[in-house]
C-alpha positions in Angstrom: 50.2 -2.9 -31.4 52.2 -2.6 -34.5 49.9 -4.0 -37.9 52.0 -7.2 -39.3 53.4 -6.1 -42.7 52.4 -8.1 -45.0 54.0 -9.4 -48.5 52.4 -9.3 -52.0 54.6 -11.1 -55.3 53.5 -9.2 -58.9 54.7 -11.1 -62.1 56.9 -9.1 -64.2 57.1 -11.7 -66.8 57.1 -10.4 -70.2 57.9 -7.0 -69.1 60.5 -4.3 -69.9 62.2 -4.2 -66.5 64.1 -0.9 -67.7 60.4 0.7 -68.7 58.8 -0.8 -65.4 61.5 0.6 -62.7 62.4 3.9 -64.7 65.8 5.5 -64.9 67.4 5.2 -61.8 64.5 3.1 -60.5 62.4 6.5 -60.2 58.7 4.4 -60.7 59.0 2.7 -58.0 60.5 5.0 -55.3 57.8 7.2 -56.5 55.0 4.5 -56.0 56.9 3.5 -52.4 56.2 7.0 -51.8 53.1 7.9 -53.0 51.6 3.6 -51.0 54.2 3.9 -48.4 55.1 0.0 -49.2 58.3 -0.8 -49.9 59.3 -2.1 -53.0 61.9 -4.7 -54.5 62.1 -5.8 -58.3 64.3 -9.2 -58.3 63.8 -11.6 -61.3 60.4 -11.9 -62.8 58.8 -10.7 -60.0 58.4 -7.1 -57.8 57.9 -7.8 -54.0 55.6 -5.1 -52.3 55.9 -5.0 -48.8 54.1 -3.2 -46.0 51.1 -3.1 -43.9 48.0 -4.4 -46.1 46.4 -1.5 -46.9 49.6 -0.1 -48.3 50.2 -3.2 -50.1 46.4 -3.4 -52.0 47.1 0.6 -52.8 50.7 -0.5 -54.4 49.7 -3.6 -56.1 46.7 -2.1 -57.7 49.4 0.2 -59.6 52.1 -1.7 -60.0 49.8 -4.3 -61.9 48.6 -1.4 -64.5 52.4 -0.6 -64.5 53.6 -4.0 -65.2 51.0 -4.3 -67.7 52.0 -0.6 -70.1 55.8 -2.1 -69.4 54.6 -5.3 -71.3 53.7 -3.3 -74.5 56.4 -1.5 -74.3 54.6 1.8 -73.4 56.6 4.8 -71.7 56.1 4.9 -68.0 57.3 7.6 -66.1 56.7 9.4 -62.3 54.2 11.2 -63.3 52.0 8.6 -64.5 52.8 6.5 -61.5 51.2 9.1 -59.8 48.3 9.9 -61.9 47.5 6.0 -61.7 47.8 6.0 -58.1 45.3 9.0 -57.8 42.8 7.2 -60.0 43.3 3.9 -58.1 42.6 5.6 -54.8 39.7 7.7 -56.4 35.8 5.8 -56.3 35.9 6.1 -60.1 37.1 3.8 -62.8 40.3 4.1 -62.3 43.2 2.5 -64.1 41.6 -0.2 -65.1 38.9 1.7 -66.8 41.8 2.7 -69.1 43.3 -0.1 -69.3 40.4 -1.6 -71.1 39.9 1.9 -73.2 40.8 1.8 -76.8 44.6 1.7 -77.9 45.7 2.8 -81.3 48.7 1.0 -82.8 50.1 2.9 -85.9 52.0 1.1 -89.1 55.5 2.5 -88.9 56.3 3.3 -85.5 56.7 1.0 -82.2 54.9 2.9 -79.5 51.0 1.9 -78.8 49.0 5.2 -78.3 46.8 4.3 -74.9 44.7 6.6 -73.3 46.1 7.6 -69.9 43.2 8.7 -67.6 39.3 7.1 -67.6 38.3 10.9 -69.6 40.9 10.5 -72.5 39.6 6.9 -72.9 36.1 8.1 -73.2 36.9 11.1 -75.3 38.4 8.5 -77.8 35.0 5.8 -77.5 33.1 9.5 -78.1 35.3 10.2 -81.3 34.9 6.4 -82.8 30.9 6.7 -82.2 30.0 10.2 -83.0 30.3 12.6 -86.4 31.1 15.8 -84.5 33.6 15.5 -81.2 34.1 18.5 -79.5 36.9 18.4 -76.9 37.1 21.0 -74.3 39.6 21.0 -71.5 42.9 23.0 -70.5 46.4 22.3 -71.5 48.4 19.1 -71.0 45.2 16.8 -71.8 45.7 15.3 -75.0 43.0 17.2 -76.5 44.9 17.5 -80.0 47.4 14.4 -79.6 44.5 11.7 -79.3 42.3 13.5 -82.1 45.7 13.5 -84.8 46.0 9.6 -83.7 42.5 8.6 -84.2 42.9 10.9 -87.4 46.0 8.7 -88.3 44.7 5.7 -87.1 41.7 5.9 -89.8 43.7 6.8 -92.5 45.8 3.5 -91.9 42.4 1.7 -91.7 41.5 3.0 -95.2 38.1 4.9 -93.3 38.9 7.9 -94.8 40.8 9.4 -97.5 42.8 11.9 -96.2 43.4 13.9 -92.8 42.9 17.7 -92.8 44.2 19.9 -89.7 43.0 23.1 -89.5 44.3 26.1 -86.9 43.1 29.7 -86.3 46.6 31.1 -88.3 46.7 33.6 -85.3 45.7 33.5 -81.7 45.0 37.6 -81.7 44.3 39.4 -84.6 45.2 37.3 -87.8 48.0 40.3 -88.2 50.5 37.9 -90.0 52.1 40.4 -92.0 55.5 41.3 -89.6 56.3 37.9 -90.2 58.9 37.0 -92.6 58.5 35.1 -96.0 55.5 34.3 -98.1 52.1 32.8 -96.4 52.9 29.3 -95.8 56.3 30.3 -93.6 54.3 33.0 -91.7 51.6 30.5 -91.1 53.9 27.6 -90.0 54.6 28.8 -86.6 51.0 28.9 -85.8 50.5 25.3 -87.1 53.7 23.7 -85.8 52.2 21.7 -83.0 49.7 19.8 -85.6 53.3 18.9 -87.0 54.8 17.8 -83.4 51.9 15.9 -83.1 52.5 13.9 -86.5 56.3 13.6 -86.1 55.2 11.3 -83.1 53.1 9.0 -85.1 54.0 8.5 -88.5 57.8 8.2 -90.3 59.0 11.4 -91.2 59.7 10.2 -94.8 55.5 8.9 -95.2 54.6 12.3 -93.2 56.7 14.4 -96.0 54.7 11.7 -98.5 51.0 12.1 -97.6 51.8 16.2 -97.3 53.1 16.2 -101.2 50.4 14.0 -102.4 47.5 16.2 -99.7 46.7 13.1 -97.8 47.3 15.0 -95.3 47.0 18.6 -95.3 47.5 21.1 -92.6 46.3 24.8 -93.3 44.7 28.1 -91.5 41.1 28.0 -90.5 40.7 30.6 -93.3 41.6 28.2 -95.9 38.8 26.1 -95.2 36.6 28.3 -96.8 34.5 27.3 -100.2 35.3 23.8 -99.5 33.5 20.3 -99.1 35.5 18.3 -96.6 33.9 14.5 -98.0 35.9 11.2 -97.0 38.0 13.3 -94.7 38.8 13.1 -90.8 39.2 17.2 -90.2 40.4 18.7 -86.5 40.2 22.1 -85.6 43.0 22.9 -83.0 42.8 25.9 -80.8 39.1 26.5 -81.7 38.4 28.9 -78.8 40.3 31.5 -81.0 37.9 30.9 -84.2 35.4 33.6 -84.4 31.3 32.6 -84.3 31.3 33.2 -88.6 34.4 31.2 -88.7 33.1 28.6 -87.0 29.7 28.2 -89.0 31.8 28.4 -92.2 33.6 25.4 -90.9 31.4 23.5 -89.5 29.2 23.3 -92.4 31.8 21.9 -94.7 31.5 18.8 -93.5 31.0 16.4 -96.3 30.2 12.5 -96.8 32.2 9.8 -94.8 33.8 12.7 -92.9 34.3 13.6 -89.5 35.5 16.5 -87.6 36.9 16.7 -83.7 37.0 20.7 -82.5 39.5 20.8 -79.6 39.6 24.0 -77.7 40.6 25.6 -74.2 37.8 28.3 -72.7 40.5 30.0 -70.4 42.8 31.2 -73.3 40.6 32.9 -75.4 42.9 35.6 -77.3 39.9 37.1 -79.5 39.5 40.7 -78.8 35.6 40.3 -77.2 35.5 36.8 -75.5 31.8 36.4 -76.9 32.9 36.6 -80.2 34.5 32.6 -79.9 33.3 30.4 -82.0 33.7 27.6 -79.5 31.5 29.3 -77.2 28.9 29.1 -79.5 28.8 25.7 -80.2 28.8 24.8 -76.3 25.4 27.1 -76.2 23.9 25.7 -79.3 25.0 22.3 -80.6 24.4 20.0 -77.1 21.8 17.1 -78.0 21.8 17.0 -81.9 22.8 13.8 -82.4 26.0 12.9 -84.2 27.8 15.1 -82.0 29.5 14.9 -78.6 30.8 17.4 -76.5 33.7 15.8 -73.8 34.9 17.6 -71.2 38.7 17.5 -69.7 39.7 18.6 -66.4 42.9 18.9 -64.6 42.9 14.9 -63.8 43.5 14.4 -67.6 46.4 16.4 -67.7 49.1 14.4 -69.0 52.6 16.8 -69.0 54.7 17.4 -65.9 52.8 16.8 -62.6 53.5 20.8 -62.0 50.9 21.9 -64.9 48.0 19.9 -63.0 48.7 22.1 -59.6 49.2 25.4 -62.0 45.7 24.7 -63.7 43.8 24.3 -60.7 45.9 27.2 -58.8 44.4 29.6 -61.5 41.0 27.9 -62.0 40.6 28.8 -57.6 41.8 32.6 -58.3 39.3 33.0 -61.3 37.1 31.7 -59.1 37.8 33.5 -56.0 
């Protein structure tokens, strides 16, 4: 006997239609895919139709959809798909993230929201503890969320001035085939901290708070000698920081500061892999309180759906 399909209306009111159905109305043939419902947005509203387990697996998606479309957040395929794997998983799910924190910057329209349950708890971790460190492979939003929170307390008037630090060269800190004086053979290591600004604040108060040092972005080894007071610091790439690199940093910590280490364990480019600093810290630091260590996984990855398959296609032949 064939199950009765069954019809459930969503309100759209209020929402970007264009945002909610995606170019060439790619969300929603990729949630009629993924539910096996079928789909139709008409007015205000977006009938999902099918048999009624279909329907509760659509609906519970479409709703967290509707609801990013509303603020005017980017939705795309991929996260259609990420939110459908949380909703059908036993975990928080989307609505876990849709009650996480969201960061809304002066100067630019978009709403930073955490996109899976860890990236919302990785934020609640960096607005309660001293010390984050972030550890997780590509695609997670290791750096992106830190820079925001970093931006965001700036805004707020929480700290004085944002400092982004890098390892100046994943292997060897041989900069000198590189053309022009330090800072230009330096910037190609640091450029993503840039990226991640460009995103976030107008390029004219960027350009601004990097004459005046508000915000200053510099190699690890300039860190060196200094007290980092009234500061919110990120180290990027911190699994390519040696073990004396990473004491000297950690220990410039300074009042009203605090500092969020984001590193990946599977691209360690140091000559002896013992020798990262971020190793260290993992060993060492757990239960001191004031710091937190969060953990990513390939559920957090946030780029093209391919990188999430690549990651856990190499973490099975490392393991293998």
């Amino acid at each position: 006997m064939t199950e009765q399909a069954v019809t459930h209306r969503v309100s759209t009111e209020g929402a970007d239609l264009l945002t909610l159905a995606g170019v060439n109305d790619a969300n929603l043939v990729e949630l009629a895919r993924l539910s096996g419902a079928r789909l139709a947005l008409r007015g205000d509203q977006l009938s999902v139709t099918g048999s009624a387990v279909s329907v509760d697996r659509a609906v519970a998606v479409a709703q967290r959809m509707v609801e990013l479309a509303r603020q005017r957040e980017p939705v795309t395929p991929d996260d259609v798909l990420r939110m459908h794997d949380d909703a059908g998983a036993d975990g928080p799910g989307a609505a876990t993230v849709a009650e996480g924190q969201r960061i809304a910057l002066p100067g630019i329209r978009t709403v930073i929201t955490p996109k899976t349950p860890g990236q919302a708890e990785y934020l609640a971790q960096i607005a309660d503890h001293d010390i984050v460190v972030g550890i997780g492979p590509a695609g997670t939003g290791k750096t992106y969320l830190a820079v925001a929170a970093a931006v965001d307390a700036l805004a707020r008037k929480r700290v004085r001035r944002i400092i982004l630090a890098r390892p100046a060269v994943e292997a060897g800190e041989n900069l000198g085939f590189l053309p022009g004086d330090m800072q230009a053979k330096v910037d190609p290591y640091l450029r993503p901290l840039y990226d991640a600004l460009d995103t976030m604040m107008p390029a004219e108060r960027i350009q601004r708070a990097l004459e005046t040092r508000t915000i200053e972005i510099a190699p690890l080894a300039f860190m060196r000698g200094r007290t980092l007071a009234d500061a919110f610091v990120i180290l990027d790439e911190a699994q390519n920081a040696t073990i004396l690199q990473m004491k000297m940093f950690l220990t410039r910590l300074g009042v009203n500061s605090k500092i969020v280490i984001t590193g990946d364990k599977t691209q360690i480019d140091l000559p002896r892999r013992e020798e990262s600093g971020l190793m260290q810290v993992e060993r060492i630091l757990p239960g001191i309180d004031g710091i937190a260590f969060h953990y990513f996984d390939e559920t957090d990855v946030v780029r093209h759906r391919l990188v999430r398959d690549i990651i856990r296609a190499y973490a099975y032949d490392a393991g293998s």
